[in-house]
Kinemage of the C-alpha trace (Angstrom):
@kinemage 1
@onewidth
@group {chain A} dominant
@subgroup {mainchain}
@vectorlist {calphas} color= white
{ca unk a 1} P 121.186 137.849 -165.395
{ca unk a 2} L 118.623 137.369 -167.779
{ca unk a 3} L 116.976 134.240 -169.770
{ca unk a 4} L 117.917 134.952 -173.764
{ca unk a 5} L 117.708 133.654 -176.679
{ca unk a 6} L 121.288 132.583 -177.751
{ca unk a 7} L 122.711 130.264 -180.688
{ca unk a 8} L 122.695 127.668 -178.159
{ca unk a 9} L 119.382 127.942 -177.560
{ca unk a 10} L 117.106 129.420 -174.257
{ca unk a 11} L 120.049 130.470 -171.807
{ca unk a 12} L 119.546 131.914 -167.826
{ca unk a 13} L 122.926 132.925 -167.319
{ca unk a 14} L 125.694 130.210 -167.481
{ca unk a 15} L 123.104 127.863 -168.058
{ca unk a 16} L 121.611 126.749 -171.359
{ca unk a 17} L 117.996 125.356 -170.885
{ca unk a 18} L 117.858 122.038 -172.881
{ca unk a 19} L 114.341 120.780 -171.871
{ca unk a 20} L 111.228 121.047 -170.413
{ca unk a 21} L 111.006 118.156 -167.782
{ca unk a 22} L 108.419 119.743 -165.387
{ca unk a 23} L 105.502 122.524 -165.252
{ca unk a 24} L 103.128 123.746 -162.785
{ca unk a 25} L 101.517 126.383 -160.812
{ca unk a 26} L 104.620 128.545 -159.934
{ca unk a 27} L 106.729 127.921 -162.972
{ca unk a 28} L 108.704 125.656 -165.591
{ca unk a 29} L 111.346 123.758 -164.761
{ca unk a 30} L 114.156 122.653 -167.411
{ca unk a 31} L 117.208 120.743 -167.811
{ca unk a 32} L 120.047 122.589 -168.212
{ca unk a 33} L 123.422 122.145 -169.027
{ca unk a 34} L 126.716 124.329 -167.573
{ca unk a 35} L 129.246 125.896 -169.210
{ca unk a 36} L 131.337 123.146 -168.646
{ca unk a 37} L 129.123 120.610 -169.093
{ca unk a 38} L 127.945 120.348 -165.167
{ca unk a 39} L 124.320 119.164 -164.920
{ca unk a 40} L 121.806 121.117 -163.199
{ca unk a 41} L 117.710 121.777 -162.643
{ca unk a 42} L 116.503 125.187 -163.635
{ca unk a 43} L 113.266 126.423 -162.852
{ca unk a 44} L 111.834 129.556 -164.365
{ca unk a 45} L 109.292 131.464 -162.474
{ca unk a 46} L 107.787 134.724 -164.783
{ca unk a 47} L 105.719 137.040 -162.275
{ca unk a 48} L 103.458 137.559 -165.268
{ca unk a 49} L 102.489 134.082 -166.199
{ca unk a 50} L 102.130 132.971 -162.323
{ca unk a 51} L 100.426 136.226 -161.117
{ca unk a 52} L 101.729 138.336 -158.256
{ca unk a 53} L 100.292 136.103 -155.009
{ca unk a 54} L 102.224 133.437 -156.568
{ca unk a 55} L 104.762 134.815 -157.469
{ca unk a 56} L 105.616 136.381 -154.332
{ca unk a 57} L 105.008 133.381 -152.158
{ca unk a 58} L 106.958 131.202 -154.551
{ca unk a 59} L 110.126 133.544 -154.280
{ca unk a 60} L 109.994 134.320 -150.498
{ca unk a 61} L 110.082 130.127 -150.134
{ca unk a 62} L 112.906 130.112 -152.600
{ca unk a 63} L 114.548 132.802 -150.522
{ca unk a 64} L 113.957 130.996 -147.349
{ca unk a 65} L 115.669 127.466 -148.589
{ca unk a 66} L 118.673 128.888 -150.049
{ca unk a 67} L 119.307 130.230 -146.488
{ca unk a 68} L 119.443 126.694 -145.594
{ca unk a 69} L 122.978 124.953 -146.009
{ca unk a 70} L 122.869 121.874 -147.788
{ca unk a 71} L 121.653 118.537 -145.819
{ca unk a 72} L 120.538 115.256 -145.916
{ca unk a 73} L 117.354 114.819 -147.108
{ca unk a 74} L 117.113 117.687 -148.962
{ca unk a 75} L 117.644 118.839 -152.544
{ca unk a 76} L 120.692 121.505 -152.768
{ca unk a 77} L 119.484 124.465 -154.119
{ca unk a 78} L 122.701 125.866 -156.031
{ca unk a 79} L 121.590 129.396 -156.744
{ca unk a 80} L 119.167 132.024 -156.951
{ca unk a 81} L 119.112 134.823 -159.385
{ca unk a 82} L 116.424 137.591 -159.245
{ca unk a 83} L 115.636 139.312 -162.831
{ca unk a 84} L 113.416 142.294 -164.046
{ca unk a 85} L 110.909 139.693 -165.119
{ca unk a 86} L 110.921 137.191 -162.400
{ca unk a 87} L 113.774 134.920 -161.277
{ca unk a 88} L 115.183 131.312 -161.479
{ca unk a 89} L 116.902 128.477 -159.171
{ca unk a 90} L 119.553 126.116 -160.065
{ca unk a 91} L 118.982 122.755 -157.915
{ca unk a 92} L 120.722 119.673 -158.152
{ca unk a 93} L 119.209 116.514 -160.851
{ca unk a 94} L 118.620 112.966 -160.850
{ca unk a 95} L 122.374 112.857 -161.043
{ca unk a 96} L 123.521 116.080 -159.334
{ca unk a 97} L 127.358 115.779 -160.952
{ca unk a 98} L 129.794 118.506 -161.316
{ca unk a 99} L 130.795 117.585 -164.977
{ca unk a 100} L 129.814 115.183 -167.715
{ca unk a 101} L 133.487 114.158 -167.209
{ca unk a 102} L 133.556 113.821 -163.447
{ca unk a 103} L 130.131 111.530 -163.776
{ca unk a 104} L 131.329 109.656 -166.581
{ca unk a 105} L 127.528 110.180 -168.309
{ca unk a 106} L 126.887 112.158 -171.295
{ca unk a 107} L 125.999 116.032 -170.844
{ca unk a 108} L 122.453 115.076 -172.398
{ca unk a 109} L 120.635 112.080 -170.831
{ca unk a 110} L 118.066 112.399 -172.938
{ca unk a 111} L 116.313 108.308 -173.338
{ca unk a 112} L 117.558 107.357 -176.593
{ca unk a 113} L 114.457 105.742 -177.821
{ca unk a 114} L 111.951 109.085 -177.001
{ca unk a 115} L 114.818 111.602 -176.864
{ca unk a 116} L 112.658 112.579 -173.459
{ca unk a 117} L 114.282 112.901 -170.128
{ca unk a 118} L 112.087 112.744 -166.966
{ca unk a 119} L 113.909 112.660 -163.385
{ca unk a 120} L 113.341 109.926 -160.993
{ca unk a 121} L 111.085 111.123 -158.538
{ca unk a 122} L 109.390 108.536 -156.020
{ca unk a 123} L 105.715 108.855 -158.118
{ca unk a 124} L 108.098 107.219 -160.910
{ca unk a 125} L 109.236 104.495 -158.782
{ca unk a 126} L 105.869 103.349 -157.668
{ca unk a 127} L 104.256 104.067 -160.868
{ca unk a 128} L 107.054 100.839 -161.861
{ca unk a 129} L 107.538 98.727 -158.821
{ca unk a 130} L 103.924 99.217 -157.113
{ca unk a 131} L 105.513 98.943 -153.821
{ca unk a 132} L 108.012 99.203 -151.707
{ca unk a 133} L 109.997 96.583 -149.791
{ca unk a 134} L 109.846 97.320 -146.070
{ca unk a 135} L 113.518 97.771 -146.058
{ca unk a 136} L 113.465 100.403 -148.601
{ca unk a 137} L 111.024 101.989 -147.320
{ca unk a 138} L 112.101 102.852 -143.642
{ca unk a 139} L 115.394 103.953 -145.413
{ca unk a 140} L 113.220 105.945 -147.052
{ca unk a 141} L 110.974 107.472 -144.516
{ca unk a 142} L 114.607 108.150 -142.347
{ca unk a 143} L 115.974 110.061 -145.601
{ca unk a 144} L 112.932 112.223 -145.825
{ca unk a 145} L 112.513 112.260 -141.944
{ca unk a 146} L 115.610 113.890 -141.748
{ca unk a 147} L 115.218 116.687 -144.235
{ca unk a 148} L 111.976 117.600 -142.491
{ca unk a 149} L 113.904 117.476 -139.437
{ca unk a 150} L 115.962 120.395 -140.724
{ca unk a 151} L 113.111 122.813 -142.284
{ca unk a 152} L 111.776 122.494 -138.742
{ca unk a 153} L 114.854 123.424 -136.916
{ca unk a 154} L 114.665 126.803 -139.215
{ca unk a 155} L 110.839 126.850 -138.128
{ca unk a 156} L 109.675 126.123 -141.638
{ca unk a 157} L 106.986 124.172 -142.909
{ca unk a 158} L 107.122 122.339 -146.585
{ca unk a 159} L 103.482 122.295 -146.895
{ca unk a 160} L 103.930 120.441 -150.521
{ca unk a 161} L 105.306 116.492 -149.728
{ca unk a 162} L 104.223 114.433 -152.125
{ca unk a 163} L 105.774 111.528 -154.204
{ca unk a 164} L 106.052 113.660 -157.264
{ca unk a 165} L 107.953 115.902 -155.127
{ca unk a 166} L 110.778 113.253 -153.793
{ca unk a 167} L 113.708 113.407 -156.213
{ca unk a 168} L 116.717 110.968 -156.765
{ca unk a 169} L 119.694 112.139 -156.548
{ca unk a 170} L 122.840 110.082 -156.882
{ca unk a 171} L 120.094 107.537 -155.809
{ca unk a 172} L 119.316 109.072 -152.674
{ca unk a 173} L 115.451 110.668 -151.882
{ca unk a 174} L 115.579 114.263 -150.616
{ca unk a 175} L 112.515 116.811 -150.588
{ca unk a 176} L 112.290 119.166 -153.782
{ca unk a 177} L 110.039 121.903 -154.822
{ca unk a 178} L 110.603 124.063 -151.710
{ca unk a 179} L 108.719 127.032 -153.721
{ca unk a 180} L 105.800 126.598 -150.844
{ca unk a 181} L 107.978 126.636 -148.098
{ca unk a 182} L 107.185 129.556 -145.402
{ca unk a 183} L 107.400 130.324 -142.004
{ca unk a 184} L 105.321 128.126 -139.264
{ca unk a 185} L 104.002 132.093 -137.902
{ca unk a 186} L 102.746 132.616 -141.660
{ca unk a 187} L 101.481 129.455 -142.686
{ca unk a 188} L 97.740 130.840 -142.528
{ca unk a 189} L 97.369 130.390 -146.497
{ca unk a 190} L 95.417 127.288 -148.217
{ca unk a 191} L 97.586 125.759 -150.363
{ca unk a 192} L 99.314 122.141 -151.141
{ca unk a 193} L 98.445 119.220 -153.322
{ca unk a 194} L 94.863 117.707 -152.895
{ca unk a 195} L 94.622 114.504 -151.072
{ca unk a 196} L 98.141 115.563 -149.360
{ca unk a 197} L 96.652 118.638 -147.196
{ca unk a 198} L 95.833 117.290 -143.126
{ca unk a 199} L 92.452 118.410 -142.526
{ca unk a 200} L 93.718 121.445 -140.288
{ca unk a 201} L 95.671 122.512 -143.426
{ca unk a 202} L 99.490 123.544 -142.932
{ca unk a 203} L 99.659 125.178 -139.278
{ca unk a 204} L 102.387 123.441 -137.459
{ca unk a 205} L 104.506 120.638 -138.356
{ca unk a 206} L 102.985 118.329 -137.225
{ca unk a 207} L 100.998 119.278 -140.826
{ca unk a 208} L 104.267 118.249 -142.596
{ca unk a 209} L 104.342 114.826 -140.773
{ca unk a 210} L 100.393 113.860 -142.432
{ca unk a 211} L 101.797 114.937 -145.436
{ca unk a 212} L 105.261 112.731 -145.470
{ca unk a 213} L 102.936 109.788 -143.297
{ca unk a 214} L 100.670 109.672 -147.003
{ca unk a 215} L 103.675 109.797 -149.285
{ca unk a 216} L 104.995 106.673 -147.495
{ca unk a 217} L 102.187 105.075 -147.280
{ca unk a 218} L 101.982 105.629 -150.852
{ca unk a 219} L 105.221 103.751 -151.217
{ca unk a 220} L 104.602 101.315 -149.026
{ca unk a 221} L 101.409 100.440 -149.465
{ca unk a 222} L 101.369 100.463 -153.147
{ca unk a 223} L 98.002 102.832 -153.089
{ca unk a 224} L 97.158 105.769 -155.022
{ca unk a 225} L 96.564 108.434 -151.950
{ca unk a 226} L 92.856 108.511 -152.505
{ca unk a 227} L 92.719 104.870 -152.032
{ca unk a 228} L 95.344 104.608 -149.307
{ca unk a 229} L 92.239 104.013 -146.876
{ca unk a 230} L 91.664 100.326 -147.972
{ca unk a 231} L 95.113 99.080 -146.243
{ca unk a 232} L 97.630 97.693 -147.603
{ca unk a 233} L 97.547 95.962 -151.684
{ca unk a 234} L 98.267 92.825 -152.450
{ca unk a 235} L 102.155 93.869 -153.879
{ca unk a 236} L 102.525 95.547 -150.272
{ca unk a 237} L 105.606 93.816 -147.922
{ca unk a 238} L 103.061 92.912 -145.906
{ca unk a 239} L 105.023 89.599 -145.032
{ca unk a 240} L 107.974 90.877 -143.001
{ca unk a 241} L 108.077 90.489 -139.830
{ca unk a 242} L 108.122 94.413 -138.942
{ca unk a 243} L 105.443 95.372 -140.991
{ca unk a 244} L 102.604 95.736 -138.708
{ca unk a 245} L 105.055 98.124 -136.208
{ca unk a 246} L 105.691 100.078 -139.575
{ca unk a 247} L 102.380 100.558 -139.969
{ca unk a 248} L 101.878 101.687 -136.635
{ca unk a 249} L 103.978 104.427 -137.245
{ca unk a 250} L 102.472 105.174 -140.464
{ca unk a 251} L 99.035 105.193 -138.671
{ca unk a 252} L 100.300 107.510 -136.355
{ca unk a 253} L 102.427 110.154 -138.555
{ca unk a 254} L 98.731 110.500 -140.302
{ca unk a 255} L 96.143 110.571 -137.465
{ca unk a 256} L 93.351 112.982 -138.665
{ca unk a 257} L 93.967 114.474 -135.082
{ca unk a 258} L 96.984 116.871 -134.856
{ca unk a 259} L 97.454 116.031 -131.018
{ca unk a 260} L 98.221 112.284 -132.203
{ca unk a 261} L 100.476 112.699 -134.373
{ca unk a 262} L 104.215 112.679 -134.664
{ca unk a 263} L 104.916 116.104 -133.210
{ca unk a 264} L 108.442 116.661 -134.674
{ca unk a 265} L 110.313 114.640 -137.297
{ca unk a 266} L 112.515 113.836 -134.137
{ca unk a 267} L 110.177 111.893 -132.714
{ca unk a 268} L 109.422 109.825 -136.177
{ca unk a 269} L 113.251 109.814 -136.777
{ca unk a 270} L 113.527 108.147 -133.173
{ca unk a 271} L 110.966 105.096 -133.798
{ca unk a 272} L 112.034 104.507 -136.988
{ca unk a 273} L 115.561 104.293 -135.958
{ca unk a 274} L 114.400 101.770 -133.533
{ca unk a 275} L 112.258 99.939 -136.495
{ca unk a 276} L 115.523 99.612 -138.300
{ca unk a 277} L 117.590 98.213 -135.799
{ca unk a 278} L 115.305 95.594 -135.250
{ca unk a 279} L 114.386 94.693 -138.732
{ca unk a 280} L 117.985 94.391 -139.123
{ca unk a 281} L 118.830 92.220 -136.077
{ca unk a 282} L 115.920 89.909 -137.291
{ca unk a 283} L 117.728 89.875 -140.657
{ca unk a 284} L 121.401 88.992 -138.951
{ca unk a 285} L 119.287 86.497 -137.063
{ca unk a 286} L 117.266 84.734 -139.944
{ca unk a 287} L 119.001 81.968 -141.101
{ca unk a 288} L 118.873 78.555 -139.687
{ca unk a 289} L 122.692 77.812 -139.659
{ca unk a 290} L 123.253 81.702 -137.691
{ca unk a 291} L 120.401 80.565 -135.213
{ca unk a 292} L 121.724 77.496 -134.759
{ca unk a 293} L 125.500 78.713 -134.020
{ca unk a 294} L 124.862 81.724 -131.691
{ca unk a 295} L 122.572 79.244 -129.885
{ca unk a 296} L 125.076 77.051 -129.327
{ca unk a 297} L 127.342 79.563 -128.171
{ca unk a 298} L 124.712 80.749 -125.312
{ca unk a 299} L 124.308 77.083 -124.218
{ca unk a 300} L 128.375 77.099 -123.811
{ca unk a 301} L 128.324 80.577 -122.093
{ca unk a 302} L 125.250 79.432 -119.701
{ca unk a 303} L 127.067 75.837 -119.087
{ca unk a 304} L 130.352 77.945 -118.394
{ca unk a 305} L 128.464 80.211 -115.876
{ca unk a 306} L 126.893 77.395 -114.221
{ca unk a 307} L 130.424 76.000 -113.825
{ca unk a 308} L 132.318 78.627 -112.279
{ca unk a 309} L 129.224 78.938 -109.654
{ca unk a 310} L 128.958 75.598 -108.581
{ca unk a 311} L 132.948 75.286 -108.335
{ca unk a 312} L 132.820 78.416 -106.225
{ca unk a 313} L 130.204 76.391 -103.825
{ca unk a 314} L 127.610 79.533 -104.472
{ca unk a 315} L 124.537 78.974 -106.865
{ca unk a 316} L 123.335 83.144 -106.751
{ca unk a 317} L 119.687 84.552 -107.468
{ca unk a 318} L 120.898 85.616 -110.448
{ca unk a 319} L 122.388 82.260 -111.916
{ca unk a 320} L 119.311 80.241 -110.958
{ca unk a 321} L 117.323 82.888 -112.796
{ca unk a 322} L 119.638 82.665 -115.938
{ca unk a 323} L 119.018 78.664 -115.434
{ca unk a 324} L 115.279 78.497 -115.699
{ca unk a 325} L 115.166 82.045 -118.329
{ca unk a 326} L 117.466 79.342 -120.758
{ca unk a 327} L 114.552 76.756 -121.845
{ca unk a 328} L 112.957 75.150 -124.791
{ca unk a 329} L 109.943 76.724 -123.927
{ca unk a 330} L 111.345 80.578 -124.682
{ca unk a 331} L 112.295 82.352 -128.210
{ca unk a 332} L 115.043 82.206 -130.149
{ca unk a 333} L 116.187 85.856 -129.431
{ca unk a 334} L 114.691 86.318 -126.134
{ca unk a 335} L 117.269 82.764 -125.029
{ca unk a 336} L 120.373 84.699 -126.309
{ca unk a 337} L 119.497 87.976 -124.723
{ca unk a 338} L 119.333 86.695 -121.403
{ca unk a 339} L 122.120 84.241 -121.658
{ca unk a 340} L 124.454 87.132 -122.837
{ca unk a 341} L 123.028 90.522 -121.179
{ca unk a 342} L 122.166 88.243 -117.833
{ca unk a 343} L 124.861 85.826 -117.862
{ca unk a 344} L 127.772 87.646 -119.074
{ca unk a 345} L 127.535 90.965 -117.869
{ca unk a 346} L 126.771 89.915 -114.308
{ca unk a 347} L 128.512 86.811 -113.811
{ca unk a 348} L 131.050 86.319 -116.301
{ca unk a 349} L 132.624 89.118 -116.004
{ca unk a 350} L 133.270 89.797 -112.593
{ca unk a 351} L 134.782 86.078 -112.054
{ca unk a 352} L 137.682 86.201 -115.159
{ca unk a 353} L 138.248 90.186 -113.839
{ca unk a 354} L 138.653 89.775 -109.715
{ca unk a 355} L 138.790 92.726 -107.553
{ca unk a 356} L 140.125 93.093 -104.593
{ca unk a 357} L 139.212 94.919 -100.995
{ca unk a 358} L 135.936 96.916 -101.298
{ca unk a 359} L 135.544 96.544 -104.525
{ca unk a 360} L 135.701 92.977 -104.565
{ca unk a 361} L 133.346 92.755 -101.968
{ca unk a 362} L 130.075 94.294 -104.195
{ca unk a 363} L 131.011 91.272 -107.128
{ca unk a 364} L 128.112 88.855 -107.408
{ca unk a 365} L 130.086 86.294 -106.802
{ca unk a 366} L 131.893 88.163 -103.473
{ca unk a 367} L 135.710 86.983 -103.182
């Protein structure tokens, strides 16, 4: 298939090229429209005007993501078409719909006011909102964290994260621009985005984890990356309670040191799973009239317990150490974890569910 000049204007195949939105090293990337009006990212890539290094290292990662079947995380790549003069992908946009009329948006979404569409990419969002909430921005680093996880399952390294390079689509972030994508055993090359390269360059990928640990930061922080050393700005979530465990993490994905880091993006994915749980249980947890209700309700379960003991005649280890755990003097969460996971489990439970012979003999509270 080849890129012509039709009455439509610029068309690569099916798919008529409506405007420029993007252009770098490796090529130009337009908005195009489908024959039936599906929506779709092309990007162009002549072997004259990139040069044959590029060119060839910008195909071979092409060919080496569309091997890949579409995942979370990552930006689908629909199609790749080689031509006499070079070739093209078809990825997924902002909005990544299979018609105008399925989406219910217009087949241009061209800003009225400028008549200039430019996708949301995560250097867009913190150009606008500085940065990001904590909230949003462990969803984000799991999102991302997960696509990595699946280039490194193939044994492939990005070796180009970046905010620009975090796309929106159907308001989800997933990794674009796979065009430097390669092989961990080939990755000998110097290339990447300034400030963005780990100072061993791309080698393993634990590379790709300094790279993603900057672009969150980025977001997080609310820092340009050359500044991202001062900490923290002012617009930062620095508030939340979480904060200073998600910037352990962050610390840690981007640790000069290779042997420090994050070796896999299943070992990020794992913490910050952990981070999230937490942050939410805090959240569950946070108002007054919730603490004061499950409170109550340990106080009822512990004054239960300590009624079925005594009216057995048989005050255990376990009970006294549920009694004197349950004070004034201990948090919130720490109260309710021992009343239920102590109490309940261990007590509770074998007294409303009796057993009988053997079995009833191992009970805490015997027969």
């Amino acid at each position: 298939m080849k890129c012509v000049e039709k009455d439509r204007g610029m068309m690569c195949g099916a798919w008529r090229l409506d405007q420029e939105i993007g252009r770098g090293a490796y090529g130009v990337v337009y908005l195009a429209a489908g024959a039936g009006g599906e929506r779709a990212a092309v990007k162009v890539c002549r072997r004259d005007d990139i040069g044959d290094e590029r060119f060839e290292r910008e195909l071979r990662g092409a060919k080496l993501y569309r091997a890949i079947p579409p995942q979370e995380g990552l930006v689908r790549m629909r199609d790749l078409v080689e031509t006499e003069w070079g070739f093209y992908t078809v990825m997924d946009d902002e909005f990544a719909s299979d018609s105008a009329a399925s989406s219910g948006r217009a087949a241009s979404p061209f800003a009225a006011a400028s008549g200039v569409y430019r996708p949301k990419t995560l250097a867009r969002v913190i150009e606008g909102e500085k940065a990001l909430p904590l909230k949003e921005s462990v969803s984000l680093a799991l999102s991302l964290a997960k696509g990595l996880d699946v280039l490194q399952r193939h044994h492939l390294l990005h070796r180009d994260i970046k905010p620009g390079n975090v796309l929106y689509v159907k308001g989800q972030p997933v990794l674009s621009d796979p065009g430097l994508i390669v092989e961990e055993s080939d990755a000998a090359s110097l290339v990447g985005t300034p400030g963005y390269v780990p100072p061993e360059r791309f080698t393993e990928a634990a590379s790709d984890i300094y790279s993603l640990g900057l672009t969150l930061k980025a977001a997080s922080f609310g820092r340009q990356v050359e500044e991202l050393d001062k900490g923290p700005s002012m617009e930062a979530d620095t508030g939340a309670a979480r904060f200073p465990t998600w910037w352990r993490i962050l610390n840690k994905a981007t640790d000069p040191t290779p042997s420090r880091r994050y070796q896999s993006a299943k070992a990020l994915i794992k913490d910050l799973k952990t981070l999230r749980l937490k942050t939410e249980i805090a959240s569950k947890f946070g108002s007054r009239a919730t603490r004061v209700i499950v409170f109550a309700a340990a106080i009822t379960v512990v004054a239960f317990i300590g009624y079925l003991v005594v009216s057995n005649g048989r005050m255990s280890d376990e009970a006294t150490k549920i009694s004197k755990e349950i004070t004034p003097a201990k948090g919130f969460a720490h109260q309710v974890q021992v009343a239920l996971n102590l109490g309940v489990r261990k007590i509770f439970v074998p007294v409303i569910m009796p057993q009988s012979g053997a079995e009833s003999a191992m009970s805490p509270l015997g027969s």
